[in-house]
VMD Tcl script that builds the backbone (N, CA, C; Angstrom):
set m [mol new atoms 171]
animate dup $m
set s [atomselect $m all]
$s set {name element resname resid chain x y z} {
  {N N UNK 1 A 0.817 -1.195 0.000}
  {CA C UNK 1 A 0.000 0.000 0.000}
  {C C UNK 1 A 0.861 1.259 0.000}
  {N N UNK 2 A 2.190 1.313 0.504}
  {CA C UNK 2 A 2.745 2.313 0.814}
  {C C UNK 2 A 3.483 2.713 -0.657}
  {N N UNK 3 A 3.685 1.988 -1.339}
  {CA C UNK 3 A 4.627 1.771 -3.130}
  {C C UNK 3 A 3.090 2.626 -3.631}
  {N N UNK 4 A 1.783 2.409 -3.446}
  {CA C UNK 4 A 0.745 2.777 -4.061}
  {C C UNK 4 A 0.661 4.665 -3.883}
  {N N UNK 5 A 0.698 4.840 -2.521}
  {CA C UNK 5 A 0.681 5.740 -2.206}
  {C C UNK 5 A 2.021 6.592 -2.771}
  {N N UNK 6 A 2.866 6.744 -2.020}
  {CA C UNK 6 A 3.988 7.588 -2.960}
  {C C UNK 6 A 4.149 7.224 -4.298}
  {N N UNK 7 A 3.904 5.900 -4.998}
  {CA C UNK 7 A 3.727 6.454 -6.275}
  {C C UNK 7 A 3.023 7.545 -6.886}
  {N N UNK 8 A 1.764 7.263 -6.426}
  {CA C UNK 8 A 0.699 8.496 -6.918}
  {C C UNK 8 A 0.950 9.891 -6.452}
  {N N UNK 9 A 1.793 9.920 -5.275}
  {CA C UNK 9 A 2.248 11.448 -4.932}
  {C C UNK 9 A 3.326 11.878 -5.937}
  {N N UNK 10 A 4.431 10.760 -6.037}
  {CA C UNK 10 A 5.643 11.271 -7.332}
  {C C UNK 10 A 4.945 11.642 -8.750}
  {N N UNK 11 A 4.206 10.603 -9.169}
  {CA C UNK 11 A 2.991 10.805 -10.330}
  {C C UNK 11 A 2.539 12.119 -10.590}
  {N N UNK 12 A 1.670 12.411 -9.597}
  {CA C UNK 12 A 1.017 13.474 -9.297}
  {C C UNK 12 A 1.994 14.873 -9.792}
  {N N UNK 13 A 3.545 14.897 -8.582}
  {CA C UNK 13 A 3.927 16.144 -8.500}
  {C C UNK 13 A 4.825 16.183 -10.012}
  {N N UNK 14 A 4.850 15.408 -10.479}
  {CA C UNK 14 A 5.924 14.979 -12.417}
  {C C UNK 14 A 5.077 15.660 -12.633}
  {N N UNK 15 A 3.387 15.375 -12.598}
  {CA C UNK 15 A 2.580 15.691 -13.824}
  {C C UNK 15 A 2.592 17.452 -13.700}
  {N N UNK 16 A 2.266 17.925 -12.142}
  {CA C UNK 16 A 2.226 19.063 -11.862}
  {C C UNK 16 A 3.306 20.049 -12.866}
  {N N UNK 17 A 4.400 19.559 -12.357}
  {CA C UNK 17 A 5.793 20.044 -12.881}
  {C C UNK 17 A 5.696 20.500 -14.301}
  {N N UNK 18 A 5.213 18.966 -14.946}
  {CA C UNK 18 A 5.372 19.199 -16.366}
  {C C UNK 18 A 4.588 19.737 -17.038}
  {N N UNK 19 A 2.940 19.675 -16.347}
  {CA C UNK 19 A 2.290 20.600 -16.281}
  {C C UNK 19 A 2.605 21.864 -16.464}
  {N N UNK 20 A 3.042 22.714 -15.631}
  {CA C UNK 20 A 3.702 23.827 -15.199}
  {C C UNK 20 A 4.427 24.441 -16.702}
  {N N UNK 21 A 5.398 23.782 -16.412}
  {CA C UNK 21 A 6.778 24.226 -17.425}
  {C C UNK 21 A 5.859 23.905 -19.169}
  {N N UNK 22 A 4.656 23.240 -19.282}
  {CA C UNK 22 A 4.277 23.072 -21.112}
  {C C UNK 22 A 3.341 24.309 -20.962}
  {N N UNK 23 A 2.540 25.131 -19.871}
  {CA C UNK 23 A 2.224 25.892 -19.670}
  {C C UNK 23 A 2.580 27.081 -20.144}
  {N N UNK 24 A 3.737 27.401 -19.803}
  {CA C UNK 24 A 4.864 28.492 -19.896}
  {C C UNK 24 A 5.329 28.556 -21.407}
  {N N UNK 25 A 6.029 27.034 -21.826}
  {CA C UNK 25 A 6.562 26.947 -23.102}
  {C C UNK 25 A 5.483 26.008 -23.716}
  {N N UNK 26 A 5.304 26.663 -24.753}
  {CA C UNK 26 A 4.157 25.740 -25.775}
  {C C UNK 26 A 5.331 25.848 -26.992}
  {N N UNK 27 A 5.723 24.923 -27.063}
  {CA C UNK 27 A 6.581 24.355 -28.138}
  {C C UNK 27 A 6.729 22.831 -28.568}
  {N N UNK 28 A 6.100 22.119 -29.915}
  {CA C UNK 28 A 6.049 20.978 -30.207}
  {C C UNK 28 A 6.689 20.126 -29.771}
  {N N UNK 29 A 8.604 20.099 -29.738}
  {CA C UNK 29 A 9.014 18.861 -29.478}
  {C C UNK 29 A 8.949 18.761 -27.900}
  {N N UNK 30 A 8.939 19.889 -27.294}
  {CA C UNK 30 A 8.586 19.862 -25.832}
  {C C UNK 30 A 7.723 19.151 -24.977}
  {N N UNK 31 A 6.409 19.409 -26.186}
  {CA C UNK 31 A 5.283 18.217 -25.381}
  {C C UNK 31 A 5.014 17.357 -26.234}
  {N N UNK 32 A 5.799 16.466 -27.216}
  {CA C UNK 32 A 5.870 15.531 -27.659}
  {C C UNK 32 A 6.793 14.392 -26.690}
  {N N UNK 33 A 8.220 15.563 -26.311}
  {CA C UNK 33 A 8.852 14.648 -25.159}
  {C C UNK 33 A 8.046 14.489 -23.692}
  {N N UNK 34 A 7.477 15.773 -23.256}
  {CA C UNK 34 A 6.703 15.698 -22.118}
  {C C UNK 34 A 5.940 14.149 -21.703}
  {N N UNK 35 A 4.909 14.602 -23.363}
  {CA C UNK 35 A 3.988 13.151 -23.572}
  {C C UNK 35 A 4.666 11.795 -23.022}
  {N N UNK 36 A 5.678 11.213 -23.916}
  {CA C UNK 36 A 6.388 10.452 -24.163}
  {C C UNK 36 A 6.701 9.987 -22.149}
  {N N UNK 37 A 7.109 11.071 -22.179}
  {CA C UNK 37 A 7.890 10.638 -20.171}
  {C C UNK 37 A 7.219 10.279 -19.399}
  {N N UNK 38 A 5.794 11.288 -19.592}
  {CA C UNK 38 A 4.743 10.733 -18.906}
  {C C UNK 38 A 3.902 9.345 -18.905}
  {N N UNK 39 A 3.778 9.233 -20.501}
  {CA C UNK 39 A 3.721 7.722 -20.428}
  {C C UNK 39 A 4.610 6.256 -20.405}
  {N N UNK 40 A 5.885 6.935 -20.331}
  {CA C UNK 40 A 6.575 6.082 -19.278}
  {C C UNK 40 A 6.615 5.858 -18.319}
  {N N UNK 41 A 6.837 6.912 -17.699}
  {CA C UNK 41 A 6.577 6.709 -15.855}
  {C C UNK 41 A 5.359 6.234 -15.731}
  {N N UNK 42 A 3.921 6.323 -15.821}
  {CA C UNK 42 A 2.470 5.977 -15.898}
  {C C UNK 42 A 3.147 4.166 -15.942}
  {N N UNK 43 A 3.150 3.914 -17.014}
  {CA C UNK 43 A 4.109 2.302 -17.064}
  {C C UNK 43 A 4.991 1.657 -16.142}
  {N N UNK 44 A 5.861 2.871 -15.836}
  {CA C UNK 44 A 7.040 1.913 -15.356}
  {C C UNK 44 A 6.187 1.863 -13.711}
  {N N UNK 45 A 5.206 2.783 -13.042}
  {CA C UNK 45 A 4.379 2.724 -11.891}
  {C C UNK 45 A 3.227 1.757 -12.375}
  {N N UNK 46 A 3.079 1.576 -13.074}
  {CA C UNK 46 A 2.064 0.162 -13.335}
  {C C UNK 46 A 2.276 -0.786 -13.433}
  {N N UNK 47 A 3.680 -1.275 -13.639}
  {CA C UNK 47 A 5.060 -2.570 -13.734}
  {C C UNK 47 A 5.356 -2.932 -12.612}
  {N N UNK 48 A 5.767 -1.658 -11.714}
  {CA C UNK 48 A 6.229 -1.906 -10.479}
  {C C UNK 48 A 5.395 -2.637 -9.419}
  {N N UNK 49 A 3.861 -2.010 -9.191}
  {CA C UNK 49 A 2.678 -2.095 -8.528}
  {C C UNK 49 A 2.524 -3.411 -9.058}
  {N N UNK 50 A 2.496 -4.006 -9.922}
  {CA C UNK 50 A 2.048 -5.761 -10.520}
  {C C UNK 50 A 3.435 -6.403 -9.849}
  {N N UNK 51 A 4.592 -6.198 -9.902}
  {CA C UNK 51 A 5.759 -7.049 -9.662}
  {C C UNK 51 A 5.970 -6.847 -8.419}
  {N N UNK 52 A 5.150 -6.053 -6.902}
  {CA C UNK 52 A 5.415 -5.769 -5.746}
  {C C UNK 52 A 4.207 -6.281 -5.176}
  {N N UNK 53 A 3.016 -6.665 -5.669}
  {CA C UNK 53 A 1.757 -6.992 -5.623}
  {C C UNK 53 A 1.295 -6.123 -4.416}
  {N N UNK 54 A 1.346 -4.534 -5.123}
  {CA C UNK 54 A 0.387 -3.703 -4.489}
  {C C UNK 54 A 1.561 -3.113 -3.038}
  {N N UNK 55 A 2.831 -3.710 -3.103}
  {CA C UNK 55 A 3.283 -3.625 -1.699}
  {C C UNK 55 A 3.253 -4.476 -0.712}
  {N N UNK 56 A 2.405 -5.363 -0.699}
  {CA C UNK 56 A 2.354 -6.012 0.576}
  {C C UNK 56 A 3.353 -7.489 -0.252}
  {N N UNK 57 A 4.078 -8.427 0.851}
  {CA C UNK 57 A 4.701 -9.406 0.484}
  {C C UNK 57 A 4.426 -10.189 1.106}
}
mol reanalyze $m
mol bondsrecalc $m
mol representation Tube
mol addrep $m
């Protein structure tokens, strides 16, 4: 439960961030890479959560 929780807080404050900064700069390859990171991390926290089963062992 605890992998669940700070994931979604790190999640959360990336998205904020990147949020933030595509806000400011609206420029194509910017939020093409933005995109891209975000749906990695989204993955690599959906990989983790299946291979930790939720946290608990």
């Amino acid at each position: 439960m605890t992998n669940l929780i700070t994931g979604l807080i790190g999640v959360a404050g990336v998205c904020a961030f990147l949020g933030i900064l595509l806000w400011w700069i609206k420029a194509a390859p910017l939020i093409i890479i933005c995109v891209l990171v975000m749906a990695l991390l989204i993955y690599d926290f959906y990989q983790s959560l299946r291979a930790n089963g939720n946290g608990t062992t």
